[in-house]
N, C-alpha and C positions, 0 to 999 in steps of 0.2 A: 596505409592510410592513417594509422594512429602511431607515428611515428616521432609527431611533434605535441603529443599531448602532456599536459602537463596535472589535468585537474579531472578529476573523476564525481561522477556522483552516481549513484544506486537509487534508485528506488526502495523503498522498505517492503510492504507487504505484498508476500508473496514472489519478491527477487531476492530477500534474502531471510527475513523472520518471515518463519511459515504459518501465512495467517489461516488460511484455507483448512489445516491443520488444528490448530489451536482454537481456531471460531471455533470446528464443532463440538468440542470439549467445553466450552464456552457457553455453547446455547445448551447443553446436556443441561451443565448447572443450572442454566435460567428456568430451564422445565421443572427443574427438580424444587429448586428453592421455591418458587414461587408457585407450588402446585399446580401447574396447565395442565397437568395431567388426568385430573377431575373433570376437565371440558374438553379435552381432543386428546389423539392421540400424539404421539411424539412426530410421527412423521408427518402429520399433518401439520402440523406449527412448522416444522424444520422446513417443508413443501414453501409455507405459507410467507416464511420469515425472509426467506432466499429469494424469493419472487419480490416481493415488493424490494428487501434493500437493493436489489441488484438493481432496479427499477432507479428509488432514491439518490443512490450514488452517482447513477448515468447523469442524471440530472444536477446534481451538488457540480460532478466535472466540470458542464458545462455554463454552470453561472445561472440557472434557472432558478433556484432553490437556494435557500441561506444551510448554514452549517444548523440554525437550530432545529428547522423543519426538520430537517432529516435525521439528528439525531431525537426528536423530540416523537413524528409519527410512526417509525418504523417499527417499533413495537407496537404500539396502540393500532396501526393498522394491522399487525400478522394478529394478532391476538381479536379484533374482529372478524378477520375472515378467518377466524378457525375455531367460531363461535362461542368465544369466551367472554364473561359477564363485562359491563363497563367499570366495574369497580376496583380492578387491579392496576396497582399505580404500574404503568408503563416507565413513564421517566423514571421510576426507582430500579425499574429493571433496566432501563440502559445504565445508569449509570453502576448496577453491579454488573453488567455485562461486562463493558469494558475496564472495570476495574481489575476482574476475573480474569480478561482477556490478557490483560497488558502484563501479567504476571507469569504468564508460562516462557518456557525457554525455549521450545521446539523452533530451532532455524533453517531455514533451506540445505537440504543437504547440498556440501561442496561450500555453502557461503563462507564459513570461518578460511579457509584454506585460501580462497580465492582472495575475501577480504587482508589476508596478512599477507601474501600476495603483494595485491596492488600498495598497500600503503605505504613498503618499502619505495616505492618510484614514485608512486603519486598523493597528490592532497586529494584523501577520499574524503565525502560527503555524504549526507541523504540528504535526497528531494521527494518531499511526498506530501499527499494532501489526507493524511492521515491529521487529527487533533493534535493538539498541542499535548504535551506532561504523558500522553497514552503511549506516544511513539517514542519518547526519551522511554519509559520504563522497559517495553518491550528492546531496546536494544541493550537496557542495563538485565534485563532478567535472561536476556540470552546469550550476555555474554560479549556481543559483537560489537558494545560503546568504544572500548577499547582502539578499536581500527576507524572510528568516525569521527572527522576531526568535528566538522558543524554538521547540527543539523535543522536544512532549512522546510520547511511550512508551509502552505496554503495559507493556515493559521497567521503565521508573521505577517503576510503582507496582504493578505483579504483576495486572492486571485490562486484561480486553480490550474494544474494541471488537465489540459491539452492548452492556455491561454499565455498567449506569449508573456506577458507581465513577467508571474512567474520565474520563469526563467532568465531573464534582466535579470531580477530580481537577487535569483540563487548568483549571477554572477556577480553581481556588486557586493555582494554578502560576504565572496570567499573570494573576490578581487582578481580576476580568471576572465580569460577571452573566451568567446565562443570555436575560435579557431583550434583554441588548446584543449578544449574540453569534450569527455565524450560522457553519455547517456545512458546507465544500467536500467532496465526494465521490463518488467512482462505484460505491461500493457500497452499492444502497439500503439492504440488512438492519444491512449494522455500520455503517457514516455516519450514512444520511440517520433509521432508524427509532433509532438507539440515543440521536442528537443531541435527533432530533423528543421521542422519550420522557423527553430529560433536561432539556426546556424552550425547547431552543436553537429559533433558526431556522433552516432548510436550502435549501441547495441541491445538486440533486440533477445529477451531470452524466451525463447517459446517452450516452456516445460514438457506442454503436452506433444511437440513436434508435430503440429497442427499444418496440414497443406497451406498451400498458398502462397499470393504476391506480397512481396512485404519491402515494395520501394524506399521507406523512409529510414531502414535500416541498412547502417555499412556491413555491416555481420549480424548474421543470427547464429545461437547457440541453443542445445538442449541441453547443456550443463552447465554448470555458473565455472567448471572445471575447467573447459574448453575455453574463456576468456584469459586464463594464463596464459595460452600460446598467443591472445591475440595483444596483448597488454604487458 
């Protein structure tokens, strides 16, 4: 089935720079720096920070929400409900957060291998609707810029992942059919279903090897290793 492929793109966080990893080292420092530690414990912020982004994001996906809302409340609401004073600038902690953040190098394990891999054969890519300048550094500090020829944004063109736009979008970008192109990602709703519905082919990488129907995917893998054989 990916026989005639010619053009690739990856997802970043969490398909190949290990954000899940690196956030919690990430939010250590925001505890630390910015003393929460005076008003809650750690696991309660961490409890508190996780709940709502995961919340935010869902939303940012789907177009409900602008990129500032979310990066603007997400802090000022964990640090609410984890009854810390109004007086701590939140925006100063996002923007050291991901400042923090985009600076570590921990990447998926297998990603380096796999990425040098495909880009012998194909024109690799990211697609993500991670920030602008956050996601270039995180692929320059980990090392993996090197295998990516573009990389395209929610940011660049104002439309997110699962939203067909997008995906035009990336294709126009890097001048690729959807018939030639296939889909790296670990999240089947905005990857594998937003790709599968814009024509693309996918695959779907479920890390945790999580049960289930997973229609919109031509292959599923539990190691980013296992896409050698399929690519």
């Amino acid at each position: 089935m990916f026989e005639n492929i010619t053009t690739v793109f990856v997802d970043l966080d969490d398909t190949i720079w290990w954000f899940s990893r690196n956030s919690l080292q990430s939010l250590r420092h925001i505890f630390d720096t910015f003393g929460i530690g005076r008003y809650c414990s750690y696991e309660t912020f961490d409890t508190n920070y996780h709940r709502i982004n995961s919340y935010l994001w869902n939303e940012y996906h789907h177009a409900r929400i602008s990129k500032d809302i979310l990066v603007n409340e997400r802090f000022r609401y964990a640090l609410e409900e984890s009854g810390c004073p109004a007086g701590i600038d939140s925006c100063a902690m996002n923007d050291e957060y991901l400042d923090y953040l985009s600076r570590l190098p921990l990447a998926v394990p297998g990603a380096e291998e796999m990425l040098a891999h495909l880009c012998k054969k194909y024109d690799v890519n990211v697609l993500s609707n991670g920030f602008k300048g956050v996601q270039q550094r995180k692929l320059q500090s980990s090392g993996l810029d090197k295998y990516i020829h573009q990389v395209v944004l929610s940011d660049d063109c104002g439309i997110t992942k699962p939203l067909r736009g997008i995906f035009d979008y990336a294709l126009d970008r890097c001048h690729a059919t959807a018939q030639s192109t296939v889909m790296i990602g670990d999240n089947y709703e905005t990857d594998i279903c937003g790709a599968h519905d814009a024509g693309w082919h996918t695959i779907y990488f479920n890390a945790p090897a999580e049960p289930g129907a997973y229609p919109a995917a031509d292959a599923m893998v539990t190691s980013l290793l296992q896409i050698t054989k399929l690519l």
